[in-house]
Backbone of each chain as nested JSON, in Angstrom:
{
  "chains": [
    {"id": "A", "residues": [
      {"number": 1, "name": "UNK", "atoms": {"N": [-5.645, -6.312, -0.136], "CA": [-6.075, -5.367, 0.9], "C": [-6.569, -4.089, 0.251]}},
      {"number": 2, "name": "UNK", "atoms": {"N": [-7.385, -3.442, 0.686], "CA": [-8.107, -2.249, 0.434], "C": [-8.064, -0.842, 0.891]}},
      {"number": 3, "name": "UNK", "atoms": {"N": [-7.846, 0.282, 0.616], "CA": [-7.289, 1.3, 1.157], "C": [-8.464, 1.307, 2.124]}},
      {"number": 4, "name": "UNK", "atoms": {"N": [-8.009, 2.383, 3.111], "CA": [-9.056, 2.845, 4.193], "C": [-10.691, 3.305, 3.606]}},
      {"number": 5, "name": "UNK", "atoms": {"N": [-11.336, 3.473, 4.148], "CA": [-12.521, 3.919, 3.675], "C": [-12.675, 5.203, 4.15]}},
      {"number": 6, "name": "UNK", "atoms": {"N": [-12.641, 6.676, 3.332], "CA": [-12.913, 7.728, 3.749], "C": [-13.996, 7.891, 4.951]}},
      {"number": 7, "name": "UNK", "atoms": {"N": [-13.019, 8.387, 5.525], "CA": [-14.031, 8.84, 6.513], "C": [-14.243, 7.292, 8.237]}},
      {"number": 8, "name": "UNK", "atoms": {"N": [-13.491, 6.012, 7.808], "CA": [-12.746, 5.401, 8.884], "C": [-11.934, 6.141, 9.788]}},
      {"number": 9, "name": "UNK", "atoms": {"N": [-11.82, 5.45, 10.675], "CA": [-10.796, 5.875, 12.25], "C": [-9.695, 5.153, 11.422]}},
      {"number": 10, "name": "UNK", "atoms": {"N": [-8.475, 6.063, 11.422], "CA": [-7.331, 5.276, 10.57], "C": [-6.38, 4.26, 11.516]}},
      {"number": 11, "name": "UNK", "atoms": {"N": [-6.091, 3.463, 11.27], "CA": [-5.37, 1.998, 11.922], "C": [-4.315, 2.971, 12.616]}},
      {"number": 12, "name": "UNK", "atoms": {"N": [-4.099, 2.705, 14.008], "CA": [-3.133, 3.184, 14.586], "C": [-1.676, 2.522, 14.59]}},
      {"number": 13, "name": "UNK", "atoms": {"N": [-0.809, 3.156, 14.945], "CA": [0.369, 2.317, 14.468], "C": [1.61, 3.221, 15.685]}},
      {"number": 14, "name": "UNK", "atoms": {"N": [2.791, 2.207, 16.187], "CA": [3.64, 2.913, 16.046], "C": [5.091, 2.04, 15.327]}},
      {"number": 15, "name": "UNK", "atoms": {"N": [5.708, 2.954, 14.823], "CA": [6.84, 2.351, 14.182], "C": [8.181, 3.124, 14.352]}},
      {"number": 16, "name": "UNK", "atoms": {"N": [9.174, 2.537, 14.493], "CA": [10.882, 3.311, 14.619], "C": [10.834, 4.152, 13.622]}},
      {"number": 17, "name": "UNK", "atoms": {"N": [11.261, 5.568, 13.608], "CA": [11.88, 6.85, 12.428], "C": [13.15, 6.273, 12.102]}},
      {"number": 18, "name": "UNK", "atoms": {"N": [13.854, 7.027, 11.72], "CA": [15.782, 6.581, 11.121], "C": [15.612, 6.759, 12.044]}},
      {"number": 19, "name": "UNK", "atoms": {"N": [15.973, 7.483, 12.924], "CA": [16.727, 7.844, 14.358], "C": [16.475, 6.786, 15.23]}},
      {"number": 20, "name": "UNK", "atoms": {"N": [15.483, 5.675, 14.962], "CA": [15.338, 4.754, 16.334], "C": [14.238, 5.093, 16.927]}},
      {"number": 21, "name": "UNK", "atoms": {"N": [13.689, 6.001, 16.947], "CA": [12.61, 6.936, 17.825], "C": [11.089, 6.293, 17.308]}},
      {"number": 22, "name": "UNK", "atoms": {"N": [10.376, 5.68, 18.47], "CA": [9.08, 5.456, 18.079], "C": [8.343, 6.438, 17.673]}},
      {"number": 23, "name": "UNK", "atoms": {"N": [7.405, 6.168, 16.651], "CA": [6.87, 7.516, 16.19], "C": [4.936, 6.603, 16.092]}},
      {"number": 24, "name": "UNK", "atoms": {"N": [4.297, 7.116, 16.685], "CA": [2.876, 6.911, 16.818], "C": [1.814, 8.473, 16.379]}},
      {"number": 25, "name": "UNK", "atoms": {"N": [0.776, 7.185, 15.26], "CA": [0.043, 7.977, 14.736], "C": [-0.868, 9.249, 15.898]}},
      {"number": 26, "name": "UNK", "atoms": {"N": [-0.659, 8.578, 17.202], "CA": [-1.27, 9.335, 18.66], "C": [-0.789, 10.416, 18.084]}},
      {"number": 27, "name": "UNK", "atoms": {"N": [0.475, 10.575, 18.615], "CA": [1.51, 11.818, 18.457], "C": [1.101, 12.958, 17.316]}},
      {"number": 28, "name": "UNK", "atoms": {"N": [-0.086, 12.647, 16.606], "CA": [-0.415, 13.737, 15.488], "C": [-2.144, 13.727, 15.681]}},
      {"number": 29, "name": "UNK", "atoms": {"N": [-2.231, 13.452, 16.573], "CA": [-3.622, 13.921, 16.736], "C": [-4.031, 15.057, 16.889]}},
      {"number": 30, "name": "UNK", "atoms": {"N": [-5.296, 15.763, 16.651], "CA": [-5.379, 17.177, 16.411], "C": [-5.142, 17.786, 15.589]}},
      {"number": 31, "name": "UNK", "atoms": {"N": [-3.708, 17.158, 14.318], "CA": [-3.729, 17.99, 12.926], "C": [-3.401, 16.896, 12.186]}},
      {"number": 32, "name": "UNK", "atoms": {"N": [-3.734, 17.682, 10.893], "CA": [-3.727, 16.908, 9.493], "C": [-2.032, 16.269, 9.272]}},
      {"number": 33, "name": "UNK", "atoms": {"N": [-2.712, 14.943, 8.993], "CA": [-1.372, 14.26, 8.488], "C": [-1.338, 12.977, 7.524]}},
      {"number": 34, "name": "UNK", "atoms": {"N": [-0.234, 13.43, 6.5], "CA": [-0.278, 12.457, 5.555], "C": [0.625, 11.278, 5.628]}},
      {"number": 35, "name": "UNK", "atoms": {"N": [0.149, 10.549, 5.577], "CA": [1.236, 9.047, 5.473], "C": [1.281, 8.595, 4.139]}},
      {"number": 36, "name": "UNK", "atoms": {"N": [2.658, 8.721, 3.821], "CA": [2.911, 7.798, 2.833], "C": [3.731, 6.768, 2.231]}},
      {"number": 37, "name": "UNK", "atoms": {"N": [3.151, 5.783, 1.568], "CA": [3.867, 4.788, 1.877], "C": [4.805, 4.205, 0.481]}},
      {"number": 38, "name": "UNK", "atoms": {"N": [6.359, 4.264, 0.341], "CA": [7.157, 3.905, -1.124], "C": [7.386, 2.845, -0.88]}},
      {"number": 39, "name": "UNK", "atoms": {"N": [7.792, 1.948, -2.09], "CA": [8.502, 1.319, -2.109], "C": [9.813, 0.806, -1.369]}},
      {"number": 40, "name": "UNK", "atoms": {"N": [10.936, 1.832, -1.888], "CA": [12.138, 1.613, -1.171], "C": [12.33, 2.895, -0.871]}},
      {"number": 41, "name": "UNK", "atoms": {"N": [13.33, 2.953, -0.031], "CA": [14.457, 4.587, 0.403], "C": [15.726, 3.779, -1.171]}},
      {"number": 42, "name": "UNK", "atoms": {"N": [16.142, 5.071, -1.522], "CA": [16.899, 5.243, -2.37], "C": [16.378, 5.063, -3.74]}},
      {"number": 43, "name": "UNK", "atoms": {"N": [14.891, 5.192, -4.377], "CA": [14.83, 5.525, -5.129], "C": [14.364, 3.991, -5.957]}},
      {"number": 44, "name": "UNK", "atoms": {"N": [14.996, 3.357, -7.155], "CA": [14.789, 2.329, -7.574], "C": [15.496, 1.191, -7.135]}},
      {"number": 45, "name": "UNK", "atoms": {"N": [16.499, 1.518, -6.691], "CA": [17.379, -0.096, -5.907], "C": [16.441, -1.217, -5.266]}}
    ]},
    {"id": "B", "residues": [
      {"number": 1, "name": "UNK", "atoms": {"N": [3.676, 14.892, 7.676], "CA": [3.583, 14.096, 6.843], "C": [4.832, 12.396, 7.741]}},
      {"number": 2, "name": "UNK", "atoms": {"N": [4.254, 11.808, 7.65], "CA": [4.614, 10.296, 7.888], "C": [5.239, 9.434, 6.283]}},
      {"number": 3, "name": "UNK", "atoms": {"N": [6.576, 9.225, 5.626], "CA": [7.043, 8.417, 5.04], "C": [6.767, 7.053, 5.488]}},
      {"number": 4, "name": "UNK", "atoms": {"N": [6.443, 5.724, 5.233], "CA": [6.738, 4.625, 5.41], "C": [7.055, 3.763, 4.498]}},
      {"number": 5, "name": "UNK", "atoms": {"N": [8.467, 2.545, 4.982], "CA": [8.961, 1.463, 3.886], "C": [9.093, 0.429, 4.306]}},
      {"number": 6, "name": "UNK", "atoms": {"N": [10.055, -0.375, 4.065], "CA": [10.213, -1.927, 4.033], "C": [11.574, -1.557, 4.388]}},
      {"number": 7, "name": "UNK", "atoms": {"N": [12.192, -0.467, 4.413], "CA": [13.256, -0.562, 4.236], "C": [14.252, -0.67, 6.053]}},
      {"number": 8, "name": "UNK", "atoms": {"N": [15.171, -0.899, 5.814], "CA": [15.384, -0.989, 7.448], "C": [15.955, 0.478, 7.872]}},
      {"number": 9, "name": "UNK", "atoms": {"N": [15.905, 1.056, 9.487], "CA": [16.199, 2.514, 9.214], "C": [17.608, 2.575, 9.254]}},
      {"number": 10, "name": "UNK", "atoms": {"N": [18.601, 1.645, 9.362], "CA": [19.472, 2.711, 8.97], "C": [19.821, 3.182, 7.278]}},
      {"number": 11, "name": "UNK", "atoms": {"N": [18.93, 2.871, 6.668], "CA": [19.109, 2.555, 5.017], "C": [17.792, 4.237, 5.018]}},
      {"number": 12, "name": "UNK", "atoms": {"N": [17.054, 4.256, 5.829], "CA": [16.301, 5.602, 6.223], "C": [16.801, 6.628, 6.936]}},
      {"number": 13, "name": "UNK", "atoms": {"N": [18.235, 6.362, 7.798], "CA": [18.569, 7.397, 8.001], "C": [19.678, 7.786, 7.306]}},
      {"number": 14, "name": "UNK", "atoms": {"N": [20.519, 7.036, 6.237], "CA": [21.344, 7.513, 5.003], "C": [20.09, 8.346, 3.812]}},
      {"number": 15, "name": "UNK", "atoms": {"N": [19.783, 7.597, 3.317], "CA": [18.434, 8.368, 2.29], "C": [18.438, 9.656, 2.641]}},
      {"number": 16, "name": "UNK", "atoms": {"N": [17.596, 9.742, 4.412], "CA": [17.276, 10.91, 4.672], "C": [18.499, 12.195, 4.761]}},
      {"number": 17, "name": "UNK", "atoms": {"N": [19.843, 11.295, 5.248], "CA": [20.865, 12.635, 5.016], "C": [21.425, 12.884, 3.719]}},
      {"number": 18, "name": "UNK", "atoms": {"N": [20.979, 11.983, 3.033], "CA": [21.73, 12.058, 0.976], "C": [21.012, 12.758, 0.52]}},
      {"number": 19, "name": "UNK", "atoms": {"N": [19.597, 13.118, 0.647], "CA": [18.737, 13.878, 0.018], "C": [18.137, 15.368, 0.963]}},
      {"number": 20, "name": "UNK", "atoms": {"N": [18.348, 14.946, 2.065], "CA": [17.91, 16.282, 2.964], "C": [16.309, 16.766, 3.292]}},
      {"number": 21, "name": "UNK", "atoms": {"N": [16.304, 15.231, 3.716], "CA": [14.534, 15.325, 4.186], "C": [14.802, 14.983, 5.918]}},
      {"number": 22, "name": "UNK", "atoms": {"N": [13.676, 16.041, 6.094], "CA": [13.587, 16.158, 7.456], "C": [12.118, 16.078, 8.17]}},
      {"number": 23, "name": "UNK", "atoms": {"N": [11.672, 14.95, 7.306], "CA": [10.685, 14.785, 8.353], "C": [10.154, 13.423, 8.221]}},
      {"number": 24, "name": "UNK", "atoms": {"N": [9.596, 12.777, 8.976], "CA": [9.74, 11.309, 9.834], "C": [9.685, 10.439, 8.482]}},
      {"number": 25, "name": "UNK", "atoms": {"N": [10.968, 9.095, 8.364], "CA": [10.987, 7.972, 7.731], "C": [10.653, 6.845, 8.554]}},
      {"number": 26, "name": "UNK", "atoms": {"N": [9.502, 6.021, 8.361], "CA": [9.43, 4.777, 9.588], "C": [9.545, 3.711, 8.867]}},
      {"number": 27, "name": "UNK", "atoms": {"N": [9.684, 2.788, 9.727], "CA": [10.323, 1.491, 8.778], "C": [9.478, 0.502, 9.397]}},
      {"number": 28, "name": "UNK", "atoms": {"N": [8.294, -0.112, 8.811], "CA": [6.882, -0.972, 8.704], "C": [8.217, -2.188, 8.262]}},
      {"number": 29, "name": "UNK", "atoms": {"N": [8.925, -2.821, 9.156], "CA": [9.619, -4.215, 9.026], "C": [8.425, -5.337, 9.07]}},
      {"number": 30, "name": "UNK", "atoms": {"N": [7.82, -5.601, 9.572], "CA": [7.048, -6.637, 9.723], "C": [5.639, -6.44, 8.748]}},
      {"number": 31, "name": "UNK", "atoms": {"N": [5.929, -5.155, 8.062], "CA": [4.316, -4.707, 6.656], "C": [3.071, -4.644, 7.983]}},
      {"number": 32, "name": "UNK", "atoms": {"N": [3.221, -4.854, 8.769], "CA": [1.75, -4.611, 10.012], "C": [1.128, -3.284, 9.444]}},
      {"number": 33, "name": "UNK", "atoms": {"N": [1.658, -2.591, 9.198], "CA": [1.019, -1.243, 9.329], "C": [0.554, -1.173, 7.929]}},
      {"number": 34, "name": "UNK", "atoms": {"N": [1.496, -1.517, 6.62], "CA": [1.159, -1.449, 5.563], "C": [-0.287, -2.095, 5.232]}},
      {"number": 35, "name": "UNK", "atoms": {"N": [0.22, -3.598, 5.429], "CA": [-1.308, -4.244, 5.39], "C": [-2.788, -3.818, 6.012]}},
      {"number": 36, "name": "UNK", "atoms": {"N": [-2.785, -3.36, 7.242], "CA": [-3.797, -2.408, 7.399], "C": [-4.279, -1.358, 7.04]}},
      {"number": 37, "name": "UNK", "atoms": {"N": [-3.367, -0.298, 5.7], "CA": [-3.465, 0.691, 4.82], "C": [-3.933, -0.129, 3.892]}},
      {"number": 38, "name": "UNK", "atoms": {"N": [-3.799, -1.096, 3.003], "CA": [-3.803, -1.537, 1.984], "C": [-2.593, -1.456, 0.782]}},
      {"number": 39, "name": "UNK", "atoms": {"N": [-1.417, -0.948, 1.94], "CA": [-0.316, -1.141, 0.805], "C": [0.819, -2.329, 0.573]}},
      {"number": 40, "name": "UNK", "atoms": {"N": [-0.062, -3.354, 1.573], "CA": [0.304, -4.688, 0.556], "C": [-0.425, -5.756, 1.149]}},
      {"number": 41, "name": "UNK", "atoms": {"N": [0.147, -6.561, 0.051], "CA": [-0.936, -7.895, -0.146], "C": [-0.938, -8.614, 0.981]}},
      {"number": 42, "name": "UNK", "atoms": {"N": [0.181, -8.648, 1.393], "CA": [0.959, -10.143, 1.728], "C": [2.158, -9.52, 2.829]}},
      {"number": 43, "name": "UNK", "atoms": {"N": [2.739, -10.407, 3.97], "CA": [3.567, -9.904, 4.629], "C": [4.976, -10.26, 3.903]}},
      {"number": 44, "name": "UNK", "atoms": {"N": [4.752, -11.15, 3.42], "CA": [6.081, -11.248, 2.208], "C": [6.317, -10.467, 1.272]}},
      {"number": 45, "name": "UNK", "atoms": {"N": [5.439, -9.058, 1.286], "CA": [5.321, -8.352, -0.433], "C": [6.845, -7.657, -0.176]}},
      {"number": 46, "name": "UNK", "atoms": {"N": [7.707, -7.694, -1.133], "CA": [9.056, -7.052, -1.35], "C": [8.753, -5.385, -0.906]}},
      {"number": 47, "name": "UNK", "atoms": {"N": [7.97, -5.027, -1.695], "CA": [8.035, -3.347, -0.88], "C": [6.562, -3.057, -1.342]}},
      {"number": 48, "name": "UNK", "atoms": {"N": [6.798, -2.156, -0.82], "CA": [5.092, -1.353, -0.345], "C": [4.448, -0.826, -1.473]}},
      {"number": 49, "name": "UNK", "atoms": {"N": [3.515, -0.911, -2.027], "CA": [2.974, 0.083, -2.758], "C": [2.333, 1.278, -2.703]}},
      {"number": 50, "name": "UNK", "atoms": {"N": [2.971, 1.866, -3.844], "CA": [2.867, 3.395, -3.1], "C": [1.246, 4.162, -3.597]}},
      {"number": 51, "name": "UNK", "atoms": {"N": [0.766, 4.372, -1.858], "CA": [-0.163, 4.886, -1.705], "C": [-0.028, 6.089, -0.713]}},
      {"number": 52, "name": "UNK", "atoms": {"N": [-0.575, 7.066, -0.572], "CA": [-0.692, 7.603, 0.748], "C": [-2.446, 7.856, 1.172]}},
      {"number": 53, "name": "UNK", "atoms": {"N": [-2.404, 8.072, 2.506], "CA": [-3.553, 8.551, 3.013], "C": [-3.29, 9.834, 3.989]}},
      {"number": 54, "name": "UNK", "atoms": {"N": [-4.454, 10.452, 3.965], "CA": [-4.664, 12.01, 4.32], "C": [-5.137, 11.444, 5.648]}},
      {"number": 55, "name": "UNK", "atoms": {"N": [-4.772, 12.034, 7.027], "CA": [-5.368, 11.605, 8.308], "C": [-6.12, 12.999, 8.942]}},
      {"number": 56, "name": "UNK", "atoms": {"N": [-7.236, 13.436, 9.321], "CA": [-7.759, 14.54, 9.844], "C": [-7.463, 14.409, 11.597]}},
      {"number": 57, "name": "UNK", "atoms": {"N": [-7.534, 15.926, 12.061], "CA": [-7.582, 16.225, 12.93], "C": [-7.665, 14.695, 14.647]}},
      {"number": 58, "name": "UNK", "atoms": {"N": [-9.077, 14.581, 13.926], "CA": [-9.497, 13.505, 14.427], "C": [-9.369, 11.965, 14.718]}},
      {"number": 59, "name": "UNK", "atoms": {"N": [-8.057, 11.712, 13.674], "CA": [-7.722, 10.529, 13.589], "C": [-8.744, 9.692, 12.479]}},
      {"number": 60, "name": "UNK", "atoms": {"N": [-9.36, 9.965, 11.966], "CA": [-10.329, 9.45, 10.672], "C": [-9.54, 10.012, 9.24]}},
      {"number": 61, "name": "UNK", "atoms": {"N": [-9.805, 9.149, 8.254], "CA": [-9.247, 9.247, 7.378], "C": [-10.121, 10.257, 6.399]}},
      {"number": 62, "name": "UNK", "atoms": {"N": [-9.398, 11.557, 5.781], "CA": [-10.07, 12.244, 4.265], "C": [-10.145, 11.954, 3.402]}},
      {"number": 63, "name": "UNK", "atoms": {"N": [-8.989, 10.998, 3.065], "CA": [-8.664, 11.038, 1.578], "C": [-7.965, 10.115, 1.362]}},
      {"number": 64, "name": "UNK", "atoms": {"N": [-7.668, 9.054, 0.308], "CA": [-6.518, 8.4, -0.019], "C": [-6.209, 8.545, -1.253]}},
      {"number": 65, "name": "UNK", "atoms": {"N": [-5.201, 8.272, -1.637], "CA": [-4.079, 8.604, -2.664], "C": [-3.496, 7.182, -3.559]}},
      {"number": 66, "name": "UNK", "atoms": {"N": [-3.561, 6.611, -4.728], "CA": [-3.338, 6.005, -5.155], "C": [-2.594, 5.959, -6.472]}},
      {"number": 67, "name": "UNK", "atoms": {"N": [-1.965, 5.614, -7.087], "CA": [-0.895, 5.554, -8.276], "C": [-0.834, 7.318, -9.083]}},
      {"number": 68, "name": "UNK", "atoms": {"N": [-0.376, 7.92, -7.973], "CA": [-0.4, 9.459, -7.933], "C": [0.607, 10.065, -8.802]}},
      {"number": 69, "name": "UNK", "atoms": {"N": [1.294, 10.847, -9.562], "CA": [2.265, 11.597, -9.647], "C": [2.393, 11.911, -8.831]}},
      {"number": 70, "name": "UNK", "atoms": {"N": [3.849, 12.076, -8.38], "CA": [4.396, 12.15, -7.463], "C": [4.651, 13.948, -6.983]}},
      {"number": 71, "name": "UNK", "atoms": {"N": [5.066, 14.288, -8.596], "CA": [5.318, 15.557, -8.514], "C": [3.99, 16.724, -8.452]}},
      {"number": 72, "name": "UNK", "atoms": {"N": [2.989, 16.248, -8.795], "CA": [1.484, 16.943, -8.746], "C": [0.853, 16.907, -7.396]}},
      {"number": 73, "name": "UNK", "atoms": {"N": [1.422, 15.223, -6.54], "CA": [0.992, 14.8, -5.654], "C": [0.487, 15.581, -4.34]}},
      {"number": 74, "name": "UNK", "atoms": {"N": [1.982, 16.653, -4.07], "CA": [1.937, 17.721, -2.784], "C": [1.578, 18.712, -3.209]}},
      {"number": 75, "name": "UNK", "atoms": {"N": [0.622, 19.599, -4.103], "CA": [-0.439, 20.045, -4.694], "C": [-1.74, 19.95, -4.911]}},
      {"number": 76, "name": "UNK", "atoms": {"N": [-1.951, 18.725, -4.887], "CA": [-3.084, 17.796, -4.783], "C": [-3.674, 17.716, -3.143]}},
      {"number": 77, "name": "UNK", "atoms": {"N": [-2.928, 17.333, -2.382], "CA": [-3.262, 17.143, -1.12], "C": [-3.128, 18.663, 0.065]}},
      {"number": 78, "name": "UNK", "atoms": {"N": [-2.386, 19.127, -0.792], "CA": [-2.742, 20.56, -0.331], "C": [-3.744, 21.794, -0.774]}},
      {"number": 79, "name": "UNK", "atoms": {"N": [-4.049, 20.896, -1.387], "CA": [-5.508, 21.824, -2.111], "C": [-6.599, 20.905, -0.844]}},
      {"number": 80, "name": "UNK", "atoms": {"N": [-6.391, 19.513, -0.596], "CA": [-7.345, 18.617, 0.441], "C": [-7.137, 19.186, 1.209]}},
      {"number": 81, "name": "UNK", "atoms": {"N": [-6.649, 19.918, 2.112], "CA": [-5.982, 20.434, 3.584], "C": [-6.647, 21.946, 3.507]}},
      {"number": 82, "name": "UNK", "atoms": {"N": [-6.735, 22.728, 2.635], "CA": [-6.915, 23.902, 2.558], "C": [-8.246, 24.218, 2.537]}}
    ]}
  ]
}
């Protein structure tokens, strides 16, 4: 797969936070926002 | 800024209180979202590779981010924003 192409409409998404709480890329429309994406939570485990 | 993993959240909401980050961890269980970034191959990929992307105002993408230092990284993208 291939990163986005600058300057694409970025893939919308929504997905659970820790808290349980749907969180949708909607919800940040109007300002700058970075997504990013690790490996794991905790580091190297 | 949007975190995303493989990881399940309650393993995102320990992380987030062991280290003291407070702002959104989502948990891409099924890679849907990843695979449409390009941060993985396969819905079987063990964990995500780490990329980020810059999202504008508009919902269109600025910028993406690929095998970054991590520590230069939020310097980098804040020089993109500015």
């Amino acid at each position: 797969m291939a990163l986005p192409n600058t300057g694409s409409q970025a893939p919308a998404f929504t997905l659970p936070n820790q808290d349980g709480k749907d969180v949708s890329l909607d919800d940040y429309a109007g300002q700058n926002v970075l997504i990013w994406f690790y490996p794991r939570a905790f580091g190297n485990n | 800024m949007l975190g995303i993993t493989f990881s399940p959240t309650v393993d995102l909401k320990k992380w987030a209180n062991d280290v003291g980050l407070e702002q959104q961890l989502l948990c891409d269980a099924d890679r849907s979202v990843a695979l449409a970034y390009g941060a993985a191959e396969s819905a079987d990929q063990e964990r995500a590779t780490r990329i980020s992307v810059l999202i504008g105002p508009d919902g269109k993408v600025i910028k993406t981010y690929e095998g970054f230092n991590a520590e230069a990284h939020a310097d980098d993208v804040l020089a993109d924003v500015s």
